[in-house]
Structure formats: structure tokens, C-alpha cells
N, C-alpha and C positions, 0 to 999 in steps of 0.2 A: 380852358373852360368854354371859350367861343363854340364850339361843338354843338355845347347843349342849343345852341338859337337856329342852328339846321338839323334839326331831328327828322330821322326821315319819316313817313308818312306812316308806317307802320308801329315805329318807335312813337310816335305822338297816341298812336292807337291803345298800345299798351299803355301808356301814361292817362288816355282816358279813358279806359277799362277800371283803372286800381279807382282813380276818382268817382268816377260811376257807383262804384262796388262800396265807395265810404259816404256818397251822398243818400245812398240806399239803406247803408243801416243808421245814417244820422237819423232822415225819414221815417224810419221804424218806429227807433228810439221816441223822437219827437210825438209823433202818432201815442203813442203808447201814454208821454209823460200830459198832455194836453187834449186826450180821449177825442181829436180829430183825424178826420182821415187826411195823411199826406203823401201829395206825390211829390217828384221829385223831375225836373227837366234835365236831359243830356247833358252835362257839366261842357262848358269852355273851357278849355284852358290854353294859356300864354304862360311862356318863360322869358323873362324880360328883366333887365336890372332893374332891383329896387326902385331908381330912383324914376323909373320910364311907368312905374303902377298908376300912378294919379288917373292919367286920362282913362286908364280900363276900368276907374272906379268910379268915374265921373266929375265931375266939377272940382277941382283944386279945393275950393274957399266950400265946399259943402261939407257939413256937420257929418261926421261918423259915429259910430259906436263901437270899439276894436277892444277884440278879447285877445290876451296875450298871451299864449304859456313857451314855458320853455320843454324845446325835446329831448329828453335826457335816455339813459339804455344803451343801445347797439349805433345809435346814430345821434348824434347832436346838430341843436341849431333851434332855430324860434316858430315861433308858428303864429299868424295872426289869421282873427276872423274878423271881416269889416260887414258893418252892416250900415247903408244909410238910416239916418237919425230915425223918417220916417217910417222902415223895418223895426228898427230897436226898438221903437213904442210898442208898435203893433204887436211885434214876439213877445213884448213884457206885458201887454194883455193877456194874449194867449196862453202863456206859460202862468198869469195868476189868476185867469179866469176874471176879470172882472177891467172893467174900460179906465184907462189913464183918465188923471184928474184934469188934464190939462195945461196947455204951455209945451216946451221946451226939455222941462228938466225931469231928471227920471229921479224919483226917489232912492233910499238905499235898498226898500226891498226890490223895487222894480230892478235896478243895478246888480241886485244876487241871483233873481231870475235870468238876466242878461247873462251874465258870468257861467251858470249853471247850462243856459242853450250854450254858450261857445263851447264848454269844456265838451259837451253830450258830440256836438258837430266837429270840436278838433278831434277829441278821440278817435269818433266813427272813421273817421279822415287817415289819423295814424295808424289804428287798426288797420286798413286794407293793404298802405303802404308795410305794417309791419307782413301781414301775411303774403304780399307779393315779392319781398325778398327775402324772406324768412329770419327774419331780425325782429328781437326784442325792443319795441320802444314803449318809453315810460311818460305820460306828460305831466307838471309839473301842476300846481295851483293856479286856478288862470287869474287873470288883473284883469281891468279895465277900465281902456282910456277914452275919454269923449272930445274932442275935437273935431278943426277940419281935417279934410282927409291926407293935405297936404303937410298939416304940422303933426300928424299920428306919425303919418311914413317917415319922413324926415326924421322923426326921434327915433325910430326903430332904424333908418337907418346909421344915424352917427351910435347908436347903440351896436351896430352890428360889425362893421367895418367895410374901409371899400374892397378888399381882397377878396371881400366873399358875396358880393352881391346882388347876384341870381335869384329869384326866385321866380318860385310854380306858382303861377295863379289861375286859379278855379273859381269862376264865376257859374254858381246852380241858381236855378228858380225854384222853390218848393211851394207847391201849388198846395194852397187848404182847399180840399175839392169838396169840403162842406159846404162855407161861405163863399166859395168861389173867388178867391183872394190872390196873389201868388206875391211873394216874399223873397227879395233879393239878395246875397249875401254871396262877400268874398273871400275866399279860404285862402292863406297865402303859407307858404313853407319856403323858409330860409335857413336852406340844410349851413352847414360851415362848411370850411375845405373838405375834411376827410369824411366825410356823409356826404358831402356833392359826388364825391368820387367812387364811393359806394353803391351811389346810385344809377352811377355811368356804369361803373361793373355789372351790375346787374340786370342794366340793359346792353350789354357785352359793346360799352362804346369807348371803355377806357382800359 
């Protein structure tokens, strides 16, 4: 699987073409559900073991906000969306139209807003990858966990296993070009064995 961490130059292209294409109808989506207008920056992405994510998300000991679903259908494996604490307030604004109370802690409804952007943004995410391999995928209920960024990963990773611990991470900016704002958030997919290899196939690498 060492493979995937020298993709050639081309193959990294198409991998940020499919992300491009799912940060674009998250953007929609979001637009649509929060009547702002959203744009969306060139997506980053790294493939990195699990346990090497922290520093692309920044600060170890810093507060997250991590929506989790599982990816069920043509391919399996998990999917996290992180958002620094101070995105997850601001999205949980957004999404209820009316300003956080303040502090720290998000309420339960700001926390179903929260859950409802990750599901709208994993989707948008699996959707591109379903239609760039032409594979059925299904996502599951999302959860989430608030933490530092180092004790979310860590859980997901002893949840996940060390055999399989690749993943794709997509760092987008989605810019509120109303308020002039831009909102940070990391998309991570952690295909398992026979979905990592699926993937490789279908970028004719395995």
C-alpha cells in the first residue's frame, strides 16, 4: 500500500479533481441550506497514515469538532469531517441563523446542526468519489465527537486498525463571500483493505 504515498503527479490530479467536484456540491448544498452565497478553495490533499494527520490539522492539544459516519455500499471504511472548535461554532451559527450563546460548548441543537453540515459535506465528498468510480456508496448516521484533535484521531484510529491506516485528507476553505468569512474544515476517508484497493484499481495503480 506504500504506493499510494508516491502518486504520480497526474494521479494526485485526479484525486483532486473527484475532491474539487464533492467540495463543489457540498458548497451548493450549504448555499442553498444557510440562503448564503458559498464558494469553495482548490481542496489540499495528503495521504498520510492516520496517525501522521494531527499536524495537517494543526495543533495536537487543539479542540475539534469530528463528524463520523461509516461508509457502507460498493466500498467500506469511515469517514471523518474535522472542523476546528472555532469553525463548528461559526457553522452552528450559520446553519441556525442566529449567534452562539457563548463559551465553549455547543448545545444539542447547535450539535444536530453540526452533524447535519458533516453528513450534507461527507456526502457531497462520497458522491463524487461514488461517481468517479462508478460505485454505489451508502453513508451511514453521522455522530459526533468533540475533542482535542489528537484524542478524536487516536480513537478512530485504535477503532480502525493499524493494517489499514491510510488515509485521504482534504483540507477546503469555503469562503461565505456575503460576510466575507472563510471556514476551515478536514475531510478524511479511511477506505479498509479491499476499498483502498479498489481505489488503486481505479486509478489503474494496483
Amino acid at each position: 500500500m506504500q504506493e499510494l504515498l508516491t502518486l504520480r503527479p497526474e494521479q494526485l490530479d485526479a484525486l483532486r479533481e473527484v475532491a474539487n467536484i464533492g467540495a463543489g456540491h457540498a458548497a451548493t448544498a450549504l448555499s442553498q441550506m444557510t440562503g448564503q452565497t458559498i464558494m469553495i478553495s482548490v481542496p489540499t490533499i495528503n495521504i498520510t497514515p492516520l496517525e501522521d494527520v494531527p499536524p495537517h490539522i494543526g495543533d495536537p492539544g487543539e479542540p475539534v469538532a469530528a463528524v463520523l459516519m461509516q461508509m457502507q455500499g460498493d466500498l467500506s471504511g469511515r469517514t471523518l469531517l474535522v472542523f476546528p472548535q472555532g469553525t463548528a461554532i461559526r457553522l452552528a451559527e450559520i446553519m441556525m441563523k442566529r449567534p452562539h450563546p457563548g463559551g465553549v460548548d455547543l448545545s444539542e441543537l447547535e450539535q444536530s446542526a453540526i452533524k447535519e453540515a458533516g453528513n450534507i459535506l461527507s456526502g457531497a465528498y462520497m458522491n463524487a468519489l461514488s461517481d468517479f468510480m462508478g460505485l454505489k456508496l451508502l453513508p451511514s448516521p453521522p455522530s459526533l465527537a468533540m475533542d482535542m484533535s489528537q484524542a478524536v484521531l487516536t480513537t478512530a484510529y485504535l477503532q480502525f486498525g493499524s493494517d489499514r491506516d491510510l488515509v485521504f485528507c482534504v483540507e477546503t476553505e469555503f469562503v461565505m463571500q456575503d460576510a466575507g468569512e472563510k471556514l476551515r474544515g478536514f475531510f478524511l476517508l479511511l477506505p479498509d483493505v479491499s476499498s483502498l484497493r479498489a481505489i488503486l484499481r481505479a486509478m489503474r495503480l494496483d
